[in-house]
N, C-alpha and C positions, 0 to 999 in steps of 0.2 A: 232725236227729238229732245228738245233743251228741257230740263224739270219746270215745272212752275208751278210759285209760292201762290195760293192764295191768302190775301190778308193786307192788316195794312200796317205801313211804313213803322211804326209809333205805336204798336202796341206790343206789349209783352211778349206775347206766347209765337209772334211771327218772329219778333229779332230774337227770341231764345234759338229756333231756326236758323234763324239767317247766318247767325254767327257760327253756328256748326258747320252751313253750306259752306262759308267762308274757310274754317278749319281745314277741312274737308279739301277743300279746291275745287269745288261742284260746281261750273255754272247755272245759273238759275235765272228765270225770268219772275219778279214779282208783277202780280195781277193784284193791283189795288181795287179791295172790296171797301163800297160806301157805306159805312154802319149807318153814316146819320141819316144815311138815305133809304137806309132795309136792307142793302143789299143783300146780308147774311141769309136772308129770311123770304129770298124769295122761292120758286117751286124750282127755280134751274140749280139754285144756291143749296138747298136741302136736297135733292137729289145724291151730291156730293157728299154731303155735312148736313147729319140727319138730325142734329141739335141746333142747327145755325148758328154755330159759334166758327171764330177764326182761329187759327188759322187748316190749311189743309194741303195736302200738295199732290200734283199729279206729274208722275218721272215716265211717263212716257206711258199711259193708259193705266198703271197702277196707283187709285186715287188711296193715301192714307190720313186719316186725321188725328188730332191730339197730339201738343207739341212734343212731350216728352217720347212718345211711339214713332213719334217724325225722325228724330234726332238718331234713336236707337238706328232706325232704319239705315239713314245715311252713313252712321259709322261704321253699319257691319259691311254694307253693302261697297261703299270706297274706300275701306279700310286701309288699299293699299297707298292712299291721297294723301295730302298733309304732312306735317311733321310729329304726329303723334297719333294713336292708334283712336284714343279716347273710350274704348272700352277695353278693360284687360282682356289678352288671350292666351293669358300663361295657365296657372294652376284651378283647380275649383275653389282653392281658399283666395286665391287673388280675386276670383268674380263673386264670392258670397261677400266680401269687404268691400267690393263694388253696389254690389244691391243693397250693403245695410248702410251705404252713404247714399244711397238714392233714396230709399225708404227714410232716412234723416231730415233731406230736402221736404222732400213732400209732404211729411207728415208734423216736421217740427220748424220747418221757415217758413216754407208757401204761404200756409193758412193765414200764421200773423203780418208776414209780409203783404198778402196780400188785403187780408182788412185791412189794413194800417192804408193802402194806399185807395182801396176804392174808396175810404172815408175822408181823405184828404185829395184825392187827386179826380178820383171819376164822379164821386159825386156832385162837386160843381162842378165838370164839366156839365154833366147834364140839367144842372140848375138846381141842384138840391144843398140842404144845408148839411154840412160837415157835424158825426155827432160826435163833441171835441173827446168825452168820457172816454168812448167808445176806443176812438183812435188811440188818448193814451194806454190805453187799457192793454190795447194790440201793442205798443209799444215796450211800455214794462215786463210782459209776457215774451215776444222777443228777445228784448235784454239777458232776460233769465237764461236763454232758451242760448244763446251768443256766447253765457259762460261753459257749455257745450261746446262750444263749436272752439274756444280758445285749449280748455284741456284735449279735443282731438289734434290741433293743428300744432301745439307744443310736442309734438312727440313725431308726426311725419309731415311734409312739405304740404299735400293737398288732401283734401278729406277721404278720399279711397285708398292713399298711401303715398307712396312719392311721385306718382307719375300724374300731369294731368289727366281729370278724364272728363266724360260730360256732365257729370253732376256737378261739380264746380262751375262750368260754364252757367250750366241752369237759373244760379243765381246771379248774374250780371244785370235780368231787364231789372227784377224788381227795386233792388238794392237802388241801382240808376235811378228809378223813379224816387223813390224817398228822397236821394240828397238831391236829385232837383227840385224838391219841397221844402230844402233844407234840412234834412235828417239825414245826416252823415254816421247810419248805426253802426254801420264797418269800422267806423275810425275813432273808436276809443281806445285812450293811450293804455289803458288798464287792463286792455288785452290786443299785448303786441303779437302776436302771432297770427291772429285776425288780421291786424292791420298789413300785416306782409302778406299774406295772402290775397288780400282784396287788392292789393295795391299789384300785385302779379298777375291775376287775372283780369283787373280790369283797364288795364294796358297792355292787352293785346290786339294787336293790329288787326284781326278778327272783329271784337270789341269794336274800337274805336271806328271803327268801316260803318256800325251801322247805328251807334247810341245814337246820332241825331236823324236817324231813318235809314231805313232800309232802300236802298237802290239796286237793278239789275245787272247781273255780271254777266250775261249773254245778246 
């Protein structure tokens, strides 16, 4: 039985997914869920996804949700797929330098990355007004947070060390959505080691398969 994605094409947390399936060599079937419709929130949709949020996915009667716990899954689980492991399996210090670049992500990108864009990108969508303070407010905050991310990436290839792994991947939806708003926060010249990283990971064929939607590979 083929995996299948629930969620939709275009939004964040299913092409953080997608591109791991991708990684991976997983076939998958995406099941587009209608947000503007409810879909999320219906009683068959919470059954599943007990928050009604997207994405979620079911490999063959094992239903799991939460992109980040999705990702894990597939990489332990087809570890032997792809061209890269994307979680370390060598020493205990190689996976504590794993965790504290995921704990990085999460706790010091996500949040500003993602205020920054639900204030600029989801709020009109839904018809609300952009609150401009706000936004730069998450941007400046970021900025600061990016001069982090340049003294890591000056000293090893990618943020867990030298090998890719999936926390780098993690940040591809958001970053994508800011420079389609025009904020290209990766590509300042004043921190080049940034700029070669973002430019590595986000030209991978993986990547580029689903930045303009996600489509099925089964």
């Amino acid at each position: 039985m083929v995996l299948k994605l629930y969620g939709h094409p275009l939004f964040t947390c299913s092409q953080r997914v997608a591109v791991v399936l991708l990684e991976k060599q997983v076939p998958f079937e995406l099941v587009e869920v209608d947000v503007a419709k409810g879909e999320h929130k219906t009683p068959k949709f919470l059954e599943r996804q007990p928050f009604g949020q997207t994405p979620y996915i079911d490999d063959a009667g094992f239903v799991l949700y939460e992109s980040r716990a999705i990702c894990r899954y597939i990489a332990a689980k087809y570890s032997g797929q792809g061209t890269t492991s994307l979680i370390p399996a060598g020493s205990i210090e190689e996976n504590a330098l794993f965790e504290q670049a995921a704990s990085t992500e999460q706790n010091n990108f996500d949040p500003l990355a993602g205020g920054a864009i639900s204030e600029k990108i989801i709020k009109p969508y839904m018809g609300l007004a952009t609150d401009e303070a706000a936004f730069e407010a998450y941007l400046g905050k970021l900025d600061a947070k990016l001069d982090g991310y340049e003294a890591i990436l000056s000293k090893q290839k990618y943020l867990a060390g030298d090998n890719l792994t999936l926390v780098d991947l993690f940040h591809l939806p958001y970053v994508h959505k800011l420079a389609e708003a025009g904020y290209k926060v990766l590509e300042v010249e004043s921190r080049p080691n940034v700029v070669r990283w973002w430019k590595d990971i986000s030209n991978r064929p993986a990547w580029l398969a689903v930045q303009s939607g996600i489509k099925s590979t089964a």
